[in-house]
C-alpha positions, 0 to 999 in steps of 0.5 A, spaced: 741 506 676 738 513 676 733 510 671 731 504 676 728 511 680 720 513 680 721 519 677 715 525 679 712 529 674 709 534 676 706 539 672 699 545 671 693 543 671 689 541 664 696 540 661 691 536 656 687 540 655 686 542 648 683 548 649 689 550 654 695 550 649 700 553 651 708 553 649 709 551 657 704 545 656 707 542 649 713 542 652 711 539 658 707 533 654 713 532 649 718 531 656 713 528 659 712 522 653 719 522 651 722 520 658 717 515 657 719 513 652 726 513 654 724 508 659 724 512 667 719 509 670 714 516 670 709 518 675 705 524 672 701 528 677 697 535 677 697 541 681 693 547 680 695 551 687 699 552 691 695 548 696 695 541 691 703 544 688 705 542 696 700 536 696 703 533 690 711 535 693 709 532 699 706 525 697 712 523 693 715 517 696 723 518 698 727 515 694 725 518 687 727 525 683 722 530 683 722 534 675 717 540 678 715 545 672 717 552 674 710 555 674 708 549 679 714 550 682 713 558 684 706 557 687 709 553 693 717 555 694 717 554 701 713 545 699 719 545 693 725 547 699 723 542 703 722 536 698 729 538 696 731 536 702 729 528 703 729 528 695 733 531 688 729 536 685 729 538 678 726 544 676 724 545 668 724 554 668 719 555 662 721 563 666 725 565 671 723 561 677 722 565 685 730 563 687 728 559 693 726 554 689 731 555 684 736 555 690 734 548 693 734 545 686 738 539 685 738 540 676 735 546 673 732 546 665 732 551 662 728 552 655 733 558 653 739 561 653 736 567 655 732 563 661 738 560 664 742 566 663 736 569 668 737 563 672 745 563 673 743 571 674 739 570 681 746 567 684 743 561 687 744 556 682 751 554 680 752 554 672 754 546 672 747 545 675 744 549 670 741 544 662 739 548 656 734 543 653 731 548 648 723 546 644 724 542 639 720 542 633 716 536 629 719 532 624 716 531 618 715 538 615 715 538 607 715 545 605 711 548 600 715 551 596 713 557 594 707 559 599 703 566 599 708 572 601 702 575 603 698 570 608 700 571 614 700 567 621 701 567 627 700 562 633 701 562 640 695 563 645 692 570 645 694 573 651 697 581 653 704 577 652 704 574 646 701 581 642 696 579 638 694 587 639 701 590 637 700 586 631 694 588 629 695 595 630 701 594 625 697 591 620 692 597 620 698 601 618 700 598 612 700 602 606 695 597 602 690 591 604 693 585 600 694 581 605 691 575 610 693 574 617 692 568 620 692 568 628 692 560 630 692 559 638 687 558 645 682 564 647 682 561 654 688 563 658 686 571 657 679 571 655 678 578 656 684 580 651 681 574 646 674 578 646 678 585 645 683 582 639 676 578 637 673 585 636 678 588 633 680 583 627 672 583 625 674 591 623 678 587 617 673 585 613 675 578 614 682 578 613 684 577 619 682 569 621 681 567 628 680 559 629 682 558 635 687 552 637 689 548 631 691 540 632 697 537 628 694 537 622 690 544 622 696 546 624 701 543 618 696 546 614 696 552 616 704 553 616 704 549 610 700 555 607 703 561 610 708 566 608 710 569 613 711 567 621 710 573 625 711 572 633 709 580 636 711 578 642 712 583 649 716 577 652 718 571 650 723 565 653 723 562 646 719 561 641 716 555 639 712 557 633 719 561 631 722 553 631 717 550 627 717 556 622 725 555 621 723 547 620 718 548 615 723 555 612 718 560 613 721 566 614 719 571 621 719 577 623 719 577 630 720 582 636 727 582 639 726 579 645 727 574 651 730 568 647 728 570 640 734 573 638 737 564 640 731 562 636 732 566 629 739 565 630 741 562 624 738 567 620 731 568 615 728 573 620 727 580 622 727 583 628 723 589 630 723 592 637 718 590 641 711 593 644 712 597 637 707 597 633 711 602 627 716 599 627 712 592 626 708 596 621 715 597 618 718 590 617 711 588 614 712 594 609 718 592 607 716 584 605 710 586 602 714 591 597 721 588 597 722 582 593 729 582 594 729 582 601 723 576 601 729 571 597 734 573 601 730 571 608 727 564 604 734 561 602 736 563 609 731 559 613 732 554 607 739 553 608 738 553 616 733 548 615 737 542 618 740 545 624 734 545 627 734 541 633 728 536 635 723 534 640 729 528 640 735 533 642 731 536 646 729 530 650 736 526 650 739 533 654 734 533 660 735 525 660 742 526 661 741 532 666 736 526 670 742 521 670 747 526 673 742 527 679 
């Protein structure tokens, strides 16, 4: 059986690191202990370059399947063409994926919809090749049932992507300063952006909290006290956060871009145009002052509450995707 086979992990750098949390690195921890778990006989092995990426690929003893995070992937194209040619190998697109790599692939998952369509658009990877194994979220959420509409989160990493800056710009436009805004995720990953994002919100007079990473259970407590999610992003495969909102029938507001429009799909959201902050200041405006507008996006994540897929769906797709190689 396939299972029977060593299966190499390789992934970035720090993918522990609880100072570098990334939607990237949950997703790879999360493959990483359900494939485990599954019963694959796992190796798990780090690169940071594409000196260790080609290091890595080349240590990986014929005979085995090689799953290769993307952006390890696209540090070593040239590595990842030639593993490809004594071995399957298994790309996980976080993000479109230089086409060299994508091109020698035996299997490709792509955590969106909107991933794989950009995949599937590069012409080297035919569509039978391609899984869709979107984040999942975290079993167990109880929702509060009537939070705050006005506290405010936002998690993610504070990085230029992610537009933690738009978001503040927004709410700088808003009408009346009776709110809070929570912004939850790691200053490391672009610490000159975190430092300018760090020094703006202290112009808020304490409104705006920024503490940093939170763990499991921080992180429960902060969506169990949020009213509203709001994810700003420039760009976006998916949306994680927008997922374990949906679990703990938080509504969003969201930009309208990449995956996200997938990951709001069952409805409890607004969508704003990206990079723009007016139009972010507007939908805000609009939950502060319409009540109507606020239950309607609550029963709607409600309702939707039992769709949302878990870490286990997602595994058992790229179990399968695995076995067909």
């Amino acid at each position: 059986m396939t299972r029977d086979r060593e299966l190499w992990f390789i992934v970035p750098d720090g993918l522990d690191d609880p100072e570098r949390v990334t939607g990237g690195n949950v997703y790879d921890r999360h493959v990483r202990d359900g494939l485990q778990n599954a019963g694959w006989n796992l190796r798990v092995c780090a690169a940071s370059d594409p000196a260790t990426t080609e290091a890595a690929l080349a240590a990986i003893p014929p005979g085995s399947i090689a799953l290769v995070d993307g952006l390890v992937a696209g540090w070593a194209p040239a590595a990842a063409v030639r593993a490809a040619q004594r071995l399957p190998v298994v790309i996980i697109a976080h993000m479109p994926v230089d086409d060299r790599a994508l091109g020698a692939a035996a299997h490709v998952i792509a955590t969106s919809e909107w991933t794989a369509n950009g995949v599937r658009g590069q012409g080297r990877v035919r569509s039978a090749l391609v899984t869709v194994a979107v984040p999942g979220a975290e079993p167990g959420a109880t929702p509060s049932g009537d939070p705050d509409y006005r506290h405010l989160l936002c998690v993610g990493v504070v990085s230029a992507h992610k537009g933690q800056d738009i978001l503040l710009r927004a709410l700088d436009l808003l009408s009346d300063d009776d709110w809070s805004c929570t912004l939850a995720g790691s200053r490391t990953t672009d610490p000159d952006f975190a430092a300018e994002i760090s020094a703006a919100a202290s112009h808020f007079d304490g409104r705006v909290r920024m503490p940093g990473v939170l763990d499991r259970p921080e992180l429960a407590a902060a969506y169990a006290s949020a009213g509203l999610l709001v994810a700003p992003s420039r760009t976006e495969s998916y949306g994680m956060a927008i997922i374990e909102a949906r679990q703990w029938a938080i509504p969003v507001i969201a930009s309208d871009t990449g995956g996200i429009p997938e990951a709001v799909a069952g409805g409890g959201a607004l969508l704003v145009k990206s990079d723009d902050p007016h139009a972010l200041s507007q939908a805000l405006e609009r939950w502060m002052s319409e009540p109507a507008l606020r239950d309607t996006l609550r029963a709607e994540t409600t309702r939707d509450r039992s769709l949302v897929p878990t870490w286990a769906d997602t595994i058992a797709l790229i179990d399968a995707a695995l076995e067909s190689v």
